[in-house]
N, C-alpha and C positions, 0 to 999 in steps of 0.2 A: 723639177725635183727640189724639195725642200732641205736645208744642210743642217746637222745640227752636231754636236760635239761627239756625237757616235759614225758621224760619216765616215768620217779617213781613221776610225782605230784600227791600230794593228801595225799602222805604218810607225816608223822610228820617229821621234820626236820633233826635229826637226822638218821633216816630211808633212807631216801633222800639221805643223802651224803653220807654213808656209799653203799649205791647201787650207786651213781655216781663213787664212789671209784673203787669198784668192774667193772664196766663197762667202768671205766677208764684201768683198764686192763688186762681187758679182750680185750681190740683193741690194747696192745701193743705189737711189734714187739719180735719174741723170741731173749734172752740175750745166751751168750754162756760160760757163768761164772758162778761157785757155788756161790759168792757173791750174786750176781744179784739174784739169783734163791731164795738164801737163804730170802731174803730182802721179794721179792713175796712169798713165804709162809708165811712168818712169817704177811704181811703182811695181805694177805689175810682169814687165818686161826683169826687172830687177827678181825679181822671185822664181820667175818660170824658168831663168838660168840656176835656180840652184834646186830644180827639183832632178831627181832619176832618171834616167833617159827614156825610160819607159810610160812612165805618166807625163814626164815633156812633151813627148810625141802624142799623145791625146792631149793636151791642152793648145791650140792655137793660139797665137797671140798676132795674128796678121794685121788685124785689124788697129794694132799698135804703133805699125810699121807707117805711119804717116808725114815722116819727119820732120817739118816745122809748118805745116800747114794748117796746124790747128790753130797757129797762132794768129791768122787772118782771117779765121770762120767767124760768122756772126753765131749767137746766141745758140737759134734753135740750129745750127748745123752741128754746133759741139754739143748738144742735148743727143741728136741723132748718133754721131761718133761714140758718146760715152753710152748708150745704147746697144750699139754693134756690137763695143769691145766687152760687154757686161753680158751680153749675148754670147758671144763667141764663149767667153770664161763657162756661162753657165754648162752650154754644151757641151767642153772637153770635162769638167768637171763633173757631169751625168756618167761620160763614159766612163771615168776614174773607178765611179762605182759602184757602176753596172761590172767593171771588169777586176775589183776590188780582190776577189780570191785568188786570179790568176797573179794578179801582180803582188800579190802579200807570200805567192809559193815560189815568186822571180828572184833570191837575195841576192844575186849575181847583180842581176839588172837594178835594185832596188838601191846597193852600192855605187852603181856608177852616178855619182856626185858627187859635188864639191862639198868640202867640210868647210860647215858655215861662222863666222865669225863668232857665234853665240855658243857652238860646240865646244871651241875650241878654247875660249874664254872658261867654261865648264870642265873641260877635261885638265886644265890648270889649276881650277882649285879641287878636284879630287884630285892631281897628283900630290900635293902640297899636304903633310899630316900637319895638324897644328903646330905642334912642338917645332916644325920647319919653317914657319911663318918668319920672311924675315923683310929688306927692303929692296931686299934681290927679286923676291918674289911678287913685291909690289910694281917697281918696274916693268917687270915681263907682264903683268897685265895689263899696265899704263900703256906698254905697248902695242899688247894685243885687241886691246879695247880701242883704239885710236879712232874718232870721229864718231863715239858713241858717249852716253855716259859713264859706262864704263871706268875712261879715264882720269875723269875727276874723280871718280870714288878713289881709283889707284893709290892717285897723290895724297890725299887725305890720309888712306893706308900708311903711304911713305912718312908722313910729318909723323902718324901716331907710332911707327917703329925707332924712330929714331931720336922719339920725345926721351928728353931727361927729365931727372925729377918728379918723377912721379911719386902723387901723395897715395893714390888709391888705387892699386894696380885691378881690385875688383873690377872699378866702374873703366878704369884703361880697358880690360881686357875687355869688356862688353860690348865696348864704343868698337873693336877694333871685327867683333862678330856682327855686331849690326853694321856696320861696312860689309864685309864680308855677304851678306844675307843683302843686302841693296845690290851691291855685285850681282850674284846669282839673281834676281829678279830681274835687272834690267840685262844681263844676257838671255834667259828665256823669251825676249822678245827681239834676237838677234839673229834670228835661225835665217832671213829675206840676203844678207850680209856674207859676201865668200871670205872665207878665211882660208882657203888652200885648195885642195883636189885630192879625191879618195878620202875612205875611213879607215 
């Protein structure tokens, strides 16, 4: 089955990417390096914990479960592996949706997940109105963003609330919304990331 940006609509945002992710590679070409291989599991196994428990249970990820023995396969055996596991992905992700209506009419089920680090970065700057913007609220992103980019954007935030002397508050305040807008871009692509449990 071929995937394309209409496959997983309907699911909540980060459900969405997190299966865009997965169906991103699941079409990709086998790699012939434990690096490479190591990346996709970790990468994969990383994602499938923060899907629903209902499309978790349709996506296997067994084939994942190899534990350091990829790292003494020769070539075409990790060509094989990354094959299985691209396999396996393809397959749970057919039944995703093929079974698409039932699990879009589940929101009970569709809630049971963790809230992902990229949510949760999101749901702080809509609590946040402008006028509230302050280094308080820099921090708790700096926070919340921790091992992403995210945090350097924070900091950044933090220097520009706490700058004096300012000759042009115009071009401050711009500087401080293109931060803000780099924020939100690079947590849209945080949704694989647990930030907590339940929404």
């Amino acid at each position: 089955m071929e995937y394309d940006h209409l496959s997983f609509e309907g699911f909540d945002d980060a459900t969405a990417s997190n299966l865009d992710t997965l169906a991103h590679h699941a079409r990709q070409a086998p790699q012939r390096d434990a690096e490479s291989v190591q990346l996709l599991i970790e990468s994969v196994v990383g994602i499938h914990r923060m899907l629903p428990q209902p499309i978790r249970s349709m996506i296997s990820v067994h084939e994942c479960h190899v534990g350091d023995r990829h790292m003494r396969m020769k070539p075409e055996q990790l060509a094989q592996l990354w094959g299985a596991i691209t396999a396996e992905l393809r397959a749970g992700l057919d039944r995703v949706i093929e079974s698409r209506a039932d699990l879009l009419a589940d929101k009970q089920g569709l809630a049971d997940r963790r809230i992902t680090q990229g949510e949760k970065i999101l749901a702080t700057l809509d609590e946040f109105s402008t006028n509230e913007l302050s280094e308080e609220f820099a921090r708790r992103l700096e926070h919340e963003g921790m091992g992403s980019g995210v945090a350097g954007e924070a900091r950044r935030l933090q220097k520009l609330f706490v700058k004096k002397n300012i000759q042009d508050f115009d071009a401050h305040k711009r500087e401080i919304h293109r931060t803000l807008d780099r924020i939100k871009r690079i947590a849209d692509g945080l949704h694989g990331r647990p930030g907590g449990y339940g929404i």
